[in-house]
LOZA-551804 format. One record per residue (C-alpha): y, x, z. Coordinates in steps of 0.05 Angstrom, whole numbers, padded with zeros to 5 digits, always signed. Layout:
REM LOZA-551804
YXZ;...
***
This chain:
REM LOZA-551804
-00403+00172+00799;-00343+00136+00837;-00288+00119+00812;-00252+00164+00847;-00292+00215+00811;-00278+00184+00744;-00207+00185+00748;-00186+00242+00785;-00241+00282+00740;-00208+00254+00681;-00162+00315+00667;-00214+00362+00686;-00281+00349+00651;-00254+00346+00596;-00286+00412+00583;-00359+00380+00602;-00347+00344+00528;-00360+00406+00500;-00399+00463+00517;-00382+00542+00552;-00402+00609+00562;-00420+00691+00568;-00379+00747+00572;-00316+00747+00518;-00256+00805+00537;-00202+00793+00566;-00142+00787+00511;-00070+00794+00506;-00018+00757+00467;+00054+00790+00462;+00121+00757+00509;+00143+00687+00483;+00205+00671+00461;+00245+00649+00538;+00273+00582+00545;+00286+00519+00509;+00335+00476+00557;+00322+00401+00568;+00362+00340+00585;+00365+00352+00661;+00360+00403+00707;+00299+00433+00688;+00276+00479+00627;+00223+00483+00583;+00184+00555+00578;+00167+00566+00508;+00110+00600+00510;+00054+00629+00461;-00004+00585+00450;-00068+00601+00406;-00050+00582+00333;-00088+00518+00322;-00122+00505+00389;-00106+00446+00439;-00078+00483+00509;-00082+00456+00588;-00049+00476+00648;-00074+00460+00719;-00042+00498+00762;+00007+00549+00780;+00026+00603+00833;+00084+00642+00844;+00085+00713+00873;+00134+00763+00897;+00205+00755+00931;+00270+00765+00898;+00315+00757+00954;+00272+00817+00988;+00279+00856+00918;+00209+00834+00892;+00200+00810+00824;+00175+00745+00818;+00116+00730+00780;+00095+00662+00757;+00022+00648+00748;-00012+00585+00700;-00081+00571+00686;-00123+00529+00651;-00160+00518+00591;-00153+00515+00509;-00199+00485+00457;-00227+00530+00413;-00269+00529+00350;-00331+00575+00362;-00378+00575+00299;-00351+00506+00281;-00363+00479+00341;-00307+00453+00399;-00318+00485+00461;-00270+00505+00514;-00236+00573+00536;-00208+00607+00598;-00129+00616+00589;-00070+00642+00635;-00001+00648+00629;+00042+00714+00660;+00114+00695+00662;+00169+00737+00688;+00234+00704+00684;+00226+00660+00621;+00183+00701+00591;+00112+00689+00590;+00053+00720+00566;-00021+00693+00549;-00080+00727+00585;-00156+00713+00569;-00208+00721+00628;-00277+00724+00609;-00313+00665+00592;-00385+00658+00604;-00428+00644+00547;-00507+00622+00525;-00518+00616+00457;-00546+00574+00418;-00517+00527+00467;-00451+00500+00469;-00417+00534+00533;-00344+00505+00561;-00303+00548+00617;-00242+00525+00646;-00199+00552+00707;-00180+00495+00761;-00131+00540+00805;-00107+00594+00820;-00068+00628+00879;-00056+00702+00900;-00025+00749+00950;+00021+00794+00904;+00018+00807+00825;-00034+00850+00838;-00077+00809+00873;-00095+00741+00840;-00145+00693+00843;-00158+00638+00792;-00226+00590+00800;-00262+00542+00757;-00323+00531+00724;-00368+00552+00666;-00409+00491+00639;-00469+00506+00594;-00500+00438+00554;-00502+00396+00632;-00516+00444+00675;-00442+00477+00707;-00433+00537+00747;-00364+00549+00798;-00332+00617+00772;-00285+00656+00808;-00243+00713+00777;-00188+00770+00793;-00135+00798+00767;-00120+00869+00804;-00046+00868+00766;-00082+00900+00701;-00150+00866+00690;-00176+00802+00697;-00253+00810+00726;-00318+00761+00738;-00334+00762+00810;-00400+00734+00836;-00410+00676+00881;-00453+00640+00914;-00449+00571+00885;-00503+00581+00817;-00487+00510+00795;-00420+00466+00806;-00357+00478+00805;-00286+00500+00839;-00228+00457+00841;-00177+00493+00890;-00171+00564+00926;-00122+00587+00967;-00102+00665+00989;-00081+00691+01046;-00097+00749+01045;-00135+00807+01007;-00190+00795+01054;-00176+00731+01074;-00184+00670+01012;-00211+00595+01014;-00241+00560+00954;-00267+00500+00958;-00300+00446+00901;-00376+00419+00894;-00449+00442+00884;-00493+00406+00838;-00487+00379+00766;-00487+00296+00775;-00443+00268+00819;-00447+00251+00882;-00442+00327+00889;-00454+00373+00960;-00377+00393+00976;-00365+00463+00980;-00323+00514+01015;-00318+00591+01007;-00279+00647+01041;-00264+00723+01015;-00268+00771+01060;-00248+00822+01023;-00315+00848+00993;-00357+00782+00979;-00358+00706+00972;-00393+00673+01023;-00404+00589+01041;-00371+00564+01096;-00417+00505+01124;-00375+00436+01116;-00394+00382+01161;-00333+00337+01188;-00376+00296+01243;-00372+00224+01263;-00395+00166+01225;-00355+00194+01159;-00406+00233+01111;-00372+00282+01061;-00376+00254+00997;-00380+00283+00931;-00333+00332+00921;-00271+00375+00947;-00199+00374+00907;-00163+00426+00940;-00146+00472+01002;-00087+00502+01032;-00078+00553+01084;-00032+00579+01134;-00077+00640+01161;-00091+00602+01219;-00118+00530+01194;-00143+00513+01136;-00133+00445+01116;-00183+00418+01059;-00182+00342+01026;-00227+00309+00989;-00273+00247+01009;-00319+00216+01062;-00372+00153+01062;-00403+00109+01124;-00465+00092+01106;-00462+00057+01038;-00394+00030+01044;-00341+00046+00999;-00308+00124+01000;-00260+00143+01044;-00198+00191+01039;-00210+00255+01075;-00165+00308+01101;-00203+00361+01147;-00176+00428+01184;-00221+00482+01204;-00202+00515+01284;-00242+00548+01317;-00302+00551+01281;-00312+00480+01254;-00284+00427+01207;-00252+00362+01232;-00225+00306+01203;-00157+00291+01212;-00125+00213+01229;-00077+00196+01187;-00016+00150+01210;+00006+00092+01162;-00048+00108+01116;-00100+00073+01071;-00169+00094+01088;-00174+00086+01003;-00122+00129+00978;-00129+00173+00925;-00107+00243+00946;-00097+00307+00891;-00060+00359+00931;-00051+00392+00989;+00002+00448+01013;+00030+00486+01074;+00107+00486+01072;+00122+00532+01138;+00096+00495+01191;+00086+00437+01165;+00020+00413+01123;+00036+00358+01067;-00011+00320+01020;+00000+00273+00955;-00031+00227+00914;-00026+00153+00902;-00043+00090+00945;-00108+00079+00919;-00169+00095+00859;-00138+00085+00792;-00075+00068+00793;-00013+00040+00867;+00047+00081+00893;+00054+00139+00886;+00034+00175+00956;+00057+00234+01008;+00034+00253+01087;+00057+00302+01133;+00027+00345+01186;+00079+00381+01243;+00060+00405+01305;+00051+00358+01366;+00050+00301+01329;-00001+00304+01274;-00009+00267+01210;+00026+00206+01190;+00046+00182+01118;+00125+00186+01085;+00149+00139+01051;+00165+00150+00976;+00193+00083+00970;+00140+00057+00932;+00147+00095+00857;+00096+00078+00812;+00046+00138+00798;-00001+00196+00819;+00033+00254+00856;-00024+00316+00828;+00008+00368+00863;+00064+00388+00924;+00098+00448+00955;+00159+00478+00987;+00203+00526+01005;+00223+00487+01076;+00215+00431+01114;+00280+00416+01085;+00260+00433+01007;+00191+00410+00983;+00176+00386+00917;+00124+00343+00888;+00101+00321+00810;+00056+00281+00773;+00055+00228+00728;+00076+00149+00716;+00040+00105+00675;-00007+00132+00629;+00035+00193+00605;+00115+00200+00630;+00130+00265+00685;+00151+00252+00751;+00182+00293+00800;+00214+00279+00870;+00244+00324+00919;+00247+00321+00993;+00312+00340+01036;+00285+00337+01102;+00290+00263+01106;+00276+00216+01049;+00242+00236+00973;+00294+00224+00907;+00270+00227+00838;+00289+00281+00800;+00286+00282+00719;+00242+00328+00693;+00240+00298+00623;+00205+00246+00595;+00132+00245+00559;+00073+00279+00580;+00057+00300+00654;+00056+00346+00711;-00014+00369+00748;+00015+00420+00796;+00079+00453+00828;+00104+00518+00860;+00165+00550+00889;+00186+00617+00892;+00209+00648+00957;+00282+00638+00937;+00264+00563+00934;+00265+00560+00846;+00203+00505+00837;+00156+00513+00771;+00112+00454+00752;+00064+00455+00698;+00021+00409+00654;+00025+00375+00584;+00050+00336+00536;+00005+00318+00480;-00052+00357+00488;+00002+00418+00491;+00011+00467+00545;+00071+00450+00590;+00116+00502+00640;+00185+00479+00668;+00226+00512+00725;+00281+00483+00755;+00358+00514+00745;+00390+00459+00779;+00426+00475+00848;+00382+00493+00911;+00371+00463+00967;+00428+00482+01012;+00476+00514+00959;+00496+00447+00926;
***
C-alpha cells in the first residue's frame, strides 16, 4: 500500500475496521429541524442522525433548477456506525434535503452472517430527483465488493455490477443511459483501476489503459463528465519508481493522459469537476501533507495548475456554477474546514466555520454551493446564504 493509498484512504476505510453486509430495507426517518446559523456566511443543516451511532458524509449532489421552476434537491451520502448484535460494523446512510430540511434514507446494506459485514457509499450523482445514483462498497471480514444503487425518486434499489470484489470511489451521471463510475478491483492494494458506464439497462467495464511509459496504479478517486469527455484521476507508476499523479480523458474510444502545466508529477489529487467548459481538479502539493492544490482544463489550451497562493491543506472536493463561480473545500491541519472561492481570476478564502472538515462540494443551478463532511465523528451539511457571485 502507498502512501498515497494510506492517506487519501484514511477517511474511507474506515469501514474496513469493521465488518458489512446482506440485504436490510431501506428506512425512513421524519424532516429535521432546518437551520442553525453560524458565524459567517454559511449555515449549518440540522439534520436527524441515528440516536447513538457515529455518522459520515462523503459526498453530495444537487438536482433540479429553481430559476427554471424546479425544486432543488440536495443529495448526501455516506456511512454511520452501528451496533449489530454487539458488534461495530458500518451502515449505508443518505440525506434528502429540500430547502433546510433534510431527511435520512437507508439503502440496503449487504450482509453475511456470522461475519462482520461493513457498507459504505463513496458518491453519489444523478440526473433529476428521480434519478440518482450513489456508489460504494460492501466489505465482508477482507474480502470487499463495489456496490452501486438507485434511487427512482421513491426507492432506493441494489443494482448489479460487474466488479465482484473492490470498490467504487466516484460516479458521475449524465444521463439516464449515460453514467461513469470509476474505483478499483481487488482486495490488497495495489488494486486493478476500474471504470464503468450505464447505459441505461446494465453496468458494463470500460477497459482503462492510459499508454506510454505511465502504468495505472492502484486505484481511481473520482470522474467527472461533460457528455462528451470524461475526465478520470487517480495514479500512474514507471516501472518501480515512485507514483505519479494522473488525470486521463476518454475521446474517441480510448483513455489518455493528460500534461499538466506547473504541476508536480507527486501531487496528491481528491477531486475532479466540469464547471461549463472548463474541467478543474484539487488536492494538495504532495502525499501527506503541502499546499493546498487546484488545475484547470479550457479549450485550446489544456491543463495547467492555478495558483491558490499557497494555503496550507487538502482541497477533497470542487465545483461550480461558472467559470466565474467555482468553489472548493477541504481541510487544514488535522481537523479545521476550508473553503475558497474562485471569481474568474484568483481563489479567496471563505469562512465556513471552524473545527471539523469538508470532503466534498456542490452548487445548485442558481449558483447556492452545499459542502458536506464532519466534525467529530458527526455528520456535517452547510450551504452558503452569503451573496452570489455577480449579485454582490
Amino acid at each position: 500500500m502507498t502512501a498515497t493509498t494510506i492517506r487519501s484512504r484514511a477517511r474511507r476505510l474506515v469501514a474496513a475496521m469493521a465488518g458489512t453486509g446482506a440485504l436490510a430495507g431501506s428506512l425512513l426517518l421524519g424532516p429535521a429541524p432546518s437551520a442553525a446559523p453560524l458565524a459567517s456566511d454559511w449555515t449549518e443543516i440540522v439534520h436527524g442522525r441515528p440516536s447513538g451511532q457515529d455518522t459520515y458524509l462523503y459526498d453530495v449532489w444537487i438536482s433540479g433548477d429553481d430559476e427554471a421552476g424546479e425544486e432543488e434537491e440536495t443529495w448526501a451520502v455516506g456511512m454511520r456506525r452501528a451496533d449489530v448484535g454487539g458488534t461495530t460494523e458500518f451502515r449505508t446512510w443518505a440525506q434528502r434535503c429540500l430547502g433546510g430540511s433534510c431527511t435520512a434514507t437507508y439503502p440496503r446494506d449487504y450482509e453475511s452472517p456470522p461475519f462482520n459485514t461493513s457498507n459504505s457509499l463513496q458518491s453519489v450523482s444523478g440526473t433529476s430527483s428521480s434519478d440518482v445514483w450513489a456508489v460504494g462498497y460492501a466489505r465482508i471480514e477482507s474480502t470487499t465488493a463495489a456496490t452501486t444503487h438507485h434511487f427512482d425518486g421513491t426507492t432506493w434499489t441494489a443494482v448489479p455490477n460487474p466488479v465482484s470484489s473492490g470498490a467504487l470511489y466516484g460516479v458521475s451521471a449524465i444521463a439516464v443511459d449515460d453514467v461513469w463510475a470509476v474505483g478499483a478491483e481487488g482486495s490488497f492494494a495495489p488494486q486493478a483501476q476500474v471504470v464503468l458506464h450505464w447505459n441505461g439497462t446494465a453496468w458494463s467495464r470500460v477497459p482503462f489503459t492510459v499508454g506510454g511509459d505511465c502504468v495505472p496504479y492502484d486505484y481511481l478517486r473520482d470522474v467527472a463528465a461533460d457528455g462528451r469527455r470524461p475526465v478520470v484521476i487517480g495514479e500512474c507508476r514507471v516501472g518501480a519508481g515512485p507514483t505519479e499523479s494522473m488525470i486521463a480523458t476518454y475521446k474517441n474510444g480510448r483513455w489518455v493522459r493528460q500534461p499538466v502545466a506547473g504541476f508536480d508529477t507527486d501531487a496528491d489529487l481528491s477531486a475532479v469537476a466540469w464547471v461549463g467548459r472548463q474541467a478543474w481538479v484539487s488536492g494538495s502539493t504532495f502525499v501527506g501533507g503541502g499546499d493546498t492544490l487546484t488545475a484547470r482544463w479550457r479549450k485550446g489550451q489544456g491543463w495547467a495548475a492555478v495558483s491558490t497562493g499557497g494555503l496550507d491543506g487538502n482541497l477533497r472536493g470542487i465545483a461550480g456554477a461558472s467559470r466565474r463561480d467555482v468553489w472548493a473545500v477541504g481541510l487544514s491541519g488535522c481537523c479545521y474546514r476550508l473553503a475558497l472561492h474562485w471569481d474568474g481570476e484568483s481563489w479567496t478564502p471563505d469562512d465556513a466555520g471552524e473545527f471539523g472538515f469538508l470532503e466534498s462540494v456542490a452548487t445548485s443551478a442558481s449558483g447556492v454551493p452545499w459542502a458536506v463532511g464532519q466534525k467529530t465523528a458527526k455528520s456535517l451539511i452547510i450551504r452558503y446564504d452569503g451573496p452570489l457571485a455577480g449579485t454582490g
